[in-house]
C-alpha positions as CSV (number, residue, x, y, z in Angstrom):
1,X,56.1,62.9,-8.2
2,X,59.0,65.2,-9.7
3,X,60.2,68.1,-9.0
4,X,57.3,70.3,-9.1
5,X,53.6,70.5,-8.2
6,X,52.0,69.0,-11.5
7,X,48.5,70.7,-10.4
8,X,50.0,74.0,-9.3
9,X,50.0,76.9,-11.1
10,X,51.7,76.3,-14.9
11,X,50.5,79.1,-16.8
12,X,53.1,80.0,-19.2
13,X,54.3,83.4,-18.0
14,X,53.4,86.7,-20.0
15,X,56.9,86.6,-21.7
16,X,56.2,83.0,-23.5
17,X,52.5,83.8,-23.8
18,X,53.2,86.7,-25.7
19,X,56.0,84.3,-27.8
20,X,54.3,81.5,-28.3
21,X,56.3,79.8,-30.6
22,X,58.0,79.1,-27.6
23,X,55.6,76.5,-26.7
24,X,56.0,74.5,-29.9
25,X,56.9,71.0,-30.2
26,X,57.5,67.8,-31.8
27,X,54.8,65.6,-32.7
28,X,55.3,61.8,-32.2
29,X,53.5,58.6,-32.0
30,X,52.7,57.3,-28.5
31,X,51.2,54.1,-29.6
32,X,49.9,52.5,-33.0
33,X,46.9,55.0,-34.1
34,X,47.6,57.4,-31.2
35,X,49.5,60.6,-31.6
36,X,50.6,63.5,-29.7
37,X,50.0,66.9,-31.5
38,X,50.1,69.6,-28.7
39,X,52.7,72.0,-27.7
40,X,54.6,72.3,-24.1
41,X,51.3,74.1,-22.1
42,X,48.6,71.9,-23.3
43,X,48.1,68.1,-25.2
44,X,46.2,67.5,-28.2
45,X,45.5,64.4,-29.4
46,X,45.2,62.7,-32.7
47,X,43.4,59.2,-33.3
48,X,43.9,57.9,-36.7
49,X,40.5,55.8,-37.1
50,X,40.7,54.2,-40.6
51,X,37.9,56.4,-41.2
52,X,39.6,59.9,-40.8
53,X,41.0,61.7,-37.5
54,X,40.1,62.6,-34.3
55,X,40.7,65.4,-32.6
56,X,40.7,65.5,-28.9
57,X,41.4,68.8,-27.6
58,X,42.8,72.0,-29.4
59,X,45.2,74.7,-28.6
60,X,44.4,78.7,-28.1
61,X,43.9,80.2,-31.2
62,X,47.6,81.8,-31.0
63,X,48.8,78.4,-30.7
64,X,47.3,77.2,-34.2
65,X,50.1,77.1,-36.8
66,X,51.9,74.3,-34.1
67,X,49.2,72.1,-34.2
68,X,48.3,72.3,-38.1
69,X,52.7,71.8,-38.4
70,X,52.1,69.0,-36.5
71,X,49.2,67.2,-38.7
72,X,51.3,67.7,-41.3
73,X,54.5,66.4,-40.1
74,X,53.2,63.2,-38.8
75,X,52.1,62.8,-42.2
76,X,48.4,63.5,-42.3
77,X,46.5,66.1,-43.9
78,X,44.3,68.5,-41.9
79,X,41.2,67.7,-44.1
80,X,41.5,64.5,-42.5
81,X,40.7,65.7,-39.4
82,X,36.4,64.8,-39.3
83,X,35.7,64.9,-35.5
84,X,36.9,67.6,-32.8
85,X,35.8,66.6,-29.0
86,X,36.7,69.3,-27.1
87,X,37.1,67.8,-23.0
88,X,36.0,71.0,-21.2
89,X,35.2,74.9,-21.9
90,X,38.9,76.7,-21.3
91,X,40.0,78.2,-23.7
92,X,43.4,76.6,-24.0
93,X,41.1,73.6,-25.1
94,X,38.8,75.3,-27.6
95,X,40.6,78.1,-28.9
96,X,41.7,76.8,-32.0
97,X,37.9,75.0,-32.9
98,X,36.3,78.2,-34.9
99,X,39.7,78.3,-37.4
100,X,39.8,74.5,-37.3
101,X,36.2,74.3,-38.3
102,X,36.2,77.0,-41.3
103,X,39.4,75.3,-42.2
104,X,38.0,71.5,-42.2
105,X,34.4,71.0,-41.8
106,X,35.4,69.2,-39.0
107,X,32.4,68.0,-36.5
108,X,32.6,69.5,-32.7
109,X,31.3,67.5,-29.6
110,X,31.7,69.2,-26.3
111,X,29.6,68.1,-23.2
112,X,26.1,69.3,-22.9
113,X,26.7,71.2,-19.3
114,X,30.0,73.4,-20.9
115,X,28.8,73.7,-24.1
116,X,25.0,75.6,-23.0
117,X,26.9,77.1,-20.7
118,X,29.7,78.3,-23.4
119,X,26.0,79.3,-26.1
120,X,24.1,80.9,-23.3
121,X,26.6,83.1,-21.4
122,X,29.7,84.1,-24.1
123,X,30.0,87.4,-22.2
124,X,32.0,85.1,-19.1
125,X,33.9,82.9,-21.8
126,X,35.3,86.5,-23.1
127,X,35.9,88.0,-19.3
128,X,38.2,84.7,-18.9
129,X,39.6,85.0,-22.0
130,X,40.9,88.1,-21.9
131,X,42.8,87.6,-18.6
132,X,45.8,85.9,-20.8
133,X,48.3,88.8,-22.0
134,X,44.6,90.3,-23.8
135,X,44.8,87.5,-26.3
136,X,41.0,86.6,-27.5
137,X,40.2,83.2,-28.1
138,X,36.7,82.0,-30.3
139,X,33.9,80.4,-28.5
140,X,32.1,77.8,-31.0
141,X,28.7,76.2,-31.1
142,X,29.4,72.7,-31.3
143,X,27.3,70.2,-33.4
144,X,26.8,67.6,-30.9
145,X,26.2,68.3,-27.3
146,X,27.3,65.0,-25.4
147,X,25.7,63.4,-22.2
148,X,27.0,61.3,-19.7
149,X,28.1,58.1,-21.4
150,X,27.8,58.7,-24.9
151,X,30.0,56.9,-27.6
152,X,32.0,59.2,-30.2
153,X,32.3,57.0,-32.9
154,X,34.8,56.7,-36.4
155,X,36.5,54.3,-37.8
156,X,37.3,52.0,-35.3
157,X,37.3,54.1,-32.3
158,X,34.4,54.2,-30.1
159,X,35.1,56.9,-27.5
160,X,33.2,56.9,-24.7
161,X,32.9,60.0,-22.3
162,X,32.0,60.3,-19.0
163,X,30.9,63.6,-17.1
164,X,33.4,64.4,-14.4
165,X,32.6,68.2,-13.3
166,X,34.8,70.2,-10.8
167,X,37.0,71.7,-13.1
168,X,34.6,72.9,-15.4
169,X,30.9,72.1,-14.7
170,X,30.5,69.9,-17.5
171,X,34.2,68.6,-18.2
172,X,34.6,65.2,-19.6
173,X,36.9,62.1,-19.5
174,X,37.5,60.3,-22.4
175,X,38.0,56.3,-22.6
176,X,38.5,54.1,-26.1
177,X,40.9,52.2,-27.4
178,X,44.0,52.1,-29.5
179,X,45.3,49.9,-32.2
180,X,48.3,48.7,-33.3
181,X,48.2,46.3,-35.9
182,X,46.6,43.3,-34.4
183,X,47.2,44.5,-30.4
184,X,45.1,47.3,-29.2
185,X,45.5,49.3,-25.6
186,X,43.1,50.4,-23.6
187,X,43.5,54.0,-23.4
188,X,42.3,56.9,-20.7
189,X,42.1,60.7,-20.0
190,X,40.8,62.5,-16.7
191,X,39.2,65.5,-17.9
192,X,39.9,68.8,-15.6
193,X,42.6,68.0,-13.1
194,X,43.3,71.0,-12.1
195,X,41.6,72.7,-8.9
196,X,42.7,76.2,-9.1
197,X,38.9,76.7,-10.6
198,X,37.5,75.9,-7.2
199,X,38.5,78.8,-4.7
200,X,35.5,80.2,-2.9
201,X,36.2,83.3,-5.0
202,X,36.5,81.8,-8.7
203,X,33.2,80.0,-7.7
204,X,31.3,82.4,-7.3
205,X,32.9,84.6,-10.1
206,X,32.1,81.7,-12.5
207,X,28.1,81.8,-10.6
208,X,29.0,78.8,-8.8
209,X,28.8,77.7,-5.0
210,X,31.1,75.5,-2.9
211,X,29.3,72.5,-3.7
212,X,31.7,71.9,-6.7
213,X,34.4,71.0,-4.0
214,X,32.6,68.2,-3.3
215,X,31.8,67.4,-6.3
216,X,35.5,67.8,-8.2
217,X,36.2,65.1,-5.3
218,X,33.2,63.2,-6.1
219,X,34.4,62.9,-10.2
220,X,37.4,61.1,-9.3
221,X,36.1,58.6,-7.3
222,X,33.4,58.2,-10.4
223,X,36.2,57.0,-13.0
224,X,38.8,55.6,-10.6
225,X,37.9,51.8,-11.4
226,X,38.1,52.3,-15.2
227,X,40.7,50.1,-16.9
228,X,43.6,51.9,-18.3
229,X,46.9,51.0,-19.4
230,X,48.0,54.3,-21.3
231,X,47.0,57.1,-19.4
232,X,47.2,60.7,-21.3
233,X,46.8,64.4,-20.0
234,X,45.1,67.2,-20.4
235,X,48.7,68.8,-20.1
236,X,52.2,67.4,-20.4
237,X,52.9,67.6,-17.3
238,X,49.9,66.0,-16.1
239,X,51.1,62.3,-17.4
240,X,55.2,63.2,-17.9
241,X,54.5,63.2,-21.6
242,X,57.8,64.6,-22.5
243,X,60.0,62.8,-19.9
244,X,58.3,59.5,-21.5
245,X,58.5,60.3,-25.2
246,X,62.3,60.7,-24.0
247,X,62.7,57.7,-22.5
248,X,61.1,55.7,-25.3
249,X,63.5,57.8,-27.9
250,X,66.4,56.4,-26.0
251,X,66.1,53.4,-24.5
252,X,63.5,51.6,-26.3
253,X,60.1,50.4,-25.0
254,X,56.9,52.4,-24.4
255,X,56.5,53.9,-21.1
256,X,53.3,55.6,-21.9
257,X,51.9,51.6,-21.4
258,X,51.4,51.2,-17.4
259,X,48.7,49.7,-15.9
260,X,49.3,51.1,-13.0
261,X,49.7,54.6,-13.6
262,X,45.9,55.9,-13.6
263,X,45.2,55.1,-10.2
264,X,48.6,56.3,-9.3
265,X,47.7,59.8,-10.7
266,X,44.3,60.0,-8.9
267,X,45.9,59.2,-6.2
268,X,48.0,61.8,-6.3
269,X,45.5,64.2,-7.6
270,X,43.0,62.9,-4.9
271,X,46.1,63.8,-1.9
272,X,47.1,67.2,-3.4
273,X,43.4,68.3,-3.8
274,X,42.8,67.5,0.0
275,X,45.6,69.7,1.2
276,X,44.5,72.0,-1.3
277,X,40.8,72.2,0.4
278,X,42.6,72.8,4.0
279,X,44.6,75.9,2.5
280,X,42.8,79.5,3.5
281,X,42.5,81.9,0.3
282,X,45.3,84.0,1.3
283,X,47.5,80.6,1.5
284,X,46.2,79.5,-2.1
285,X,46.9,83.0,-3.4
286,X,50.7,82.3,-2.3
287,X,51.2,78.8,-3.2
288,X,49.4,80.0,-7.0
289,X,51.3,83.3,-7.1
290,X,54.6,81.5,-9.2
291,X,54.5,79.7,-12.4
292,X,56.4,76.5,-12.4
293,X,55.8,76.5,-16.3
294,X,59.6,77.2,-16.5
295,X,60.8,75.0,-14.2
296,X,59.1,71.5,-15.9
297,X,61.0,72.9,-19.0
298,X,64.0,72.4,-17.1
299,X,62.6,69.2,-16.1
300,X,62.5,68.4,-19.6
301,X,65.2,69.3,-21.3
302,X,67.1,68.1,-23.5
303,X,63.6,66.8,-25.3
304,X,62.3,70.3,-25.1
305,X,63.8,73.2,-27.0
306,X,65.9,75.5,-24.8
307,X,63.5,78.8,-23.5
308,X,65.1,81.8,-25.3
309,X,66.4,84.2,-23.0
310,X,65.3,88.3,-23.3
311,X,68.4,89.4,-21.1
């Protein structure tokens, strides 16, 4: 479980939000069509379909150049990029999707629930928004408005994605598979780990009641019998994303492929989430009041680039 609490707080601090470049990183391939395109807060991912890219997740808007240097550096041009699915409505998900979109043409998919929710009430999405070092990031009106179940399809992926709401109302988990040459993976992402969202107090902020802790508990039971052998995150540190790439780099092998690993992590999530739920508000405001972002760089290193210091 490492060294620190992988659904704690990890916002960046003000410092490296204001200096994002900070957060930027090496793309690489996790396995045959698969890519990893995101920076040290938050994953994107790339799917190389046959038939153009998929895009699955994007950074804030401040985050932008990264990803586009990324595209690029793996080989691929942005143009090829035909299909953005966007997991939940955060910011640090969608940001990007507006620029992307007048820069592309891509085609956006979000879930029904977040993306009426995102249409009909903009006015939160901004009050949320703004609550990162002032930085404003784009809502978008996607072109497809997904249900419970629905295939993505391109190429030769057919994504499927499943509702799984507690983080969000409407965030999604994705599920397809990946190819390489004639072997193929089956691949998996929970949607919304984290549970910060669901304090009595950002409930009802966000027009919400307490109900959603039962339901954010209710989501991971929903998907915990899917087949997975390469589990991804929302965020690095959600599936060790770096410490992995790492490991592959210098010993050989893929570790992103384990079986076992997604029942492992909702285990965990499901055991972290209970304590969480028998914490008062005062007690959450302590064990939230630190960022750990720091500290999983220094898990990290030497794969990630060494934080530069103001001092």
């Amino acid at each position: 479980m490492g060294k620190f609490n992988r659904f704690g707080n990890m916002m960046p601090p003000d410092e490296v939000m204001r200096r994002s470049y900070l957060m930027a990183e090496e793309p690489f391939q996790i396995y045959g069509n698969l890519y990893f395109v995101g920076n040290t807060w938050c994953c994107s991912h790339l799917i190389d379909t046959g038939e153009g890219l998929i895009l699955l997740d994007t950074p804030c808007l401040h985050e932008l150049a990264y990803l586009i240097d990324n595209v690029y550096r793996l080989g691929f041009r942005l143009r090829d990029i035909k299909y953005i699915v966007v997991s939940h409505a955060h910011a640090d998900h969608y940001g990007s999707v507006q620029a992307l979109v007048h820069l592309t043409g891509a085609k956006t998919f979000i879930g029904r629930v977040d993306g009426e929710d995102m249409i009909h009430h903009p006015e939160k999405f901004e009050v949320a928004n703004r609550r990162w070092c002032g930085r404003i990031d784009e809502c978008f009106e996607p072109d497809v408005l997904l249900e419970d179940g629905d295939i993505v399809e391109l190429g030769n992926t057919k994504m499927r994605c499943v509702l799984t709401p507690g983080h969000t109302i409407g965030v999604m988990s994705h599920f397809w598979t990946a190819y390489d040459g004639m072997e193929s993976k089956k691949v998996g992402i929970y949607g919304g780990a984290g549970f910060v969202t669901l304090t009595s107090s950002r409930l009802k902020e966000m027009g919400l009641d307490d109900h959603m802790k039962v339901v954010f508990r209710e989501s991971i039971d929903k998907v915990y019998d899917e087949e997975v052998e390469i589990m991804l995150g929302n965020h690095p540190f959600h599936n060790d994303t770096y410490e992995k790439h790492e490991k592959m780099v210098k010993e050989g092998g893929n570790p992103f492929i384990d079986p076992t690993e997604w029942k492992r992590y909702l285990d965990e999530l499901k055991e972290c989430y209970a304590r969480f739920l028998s914490l008062s508000e005062e007690e959450v405001k302590e064990m939230y009041k630190d960022s750990a972002f720091l500290t999983y760089r220094d898990i990290c290193t030497p794969f990630l680039k060494e934080p530069v210091s103001y001092s």
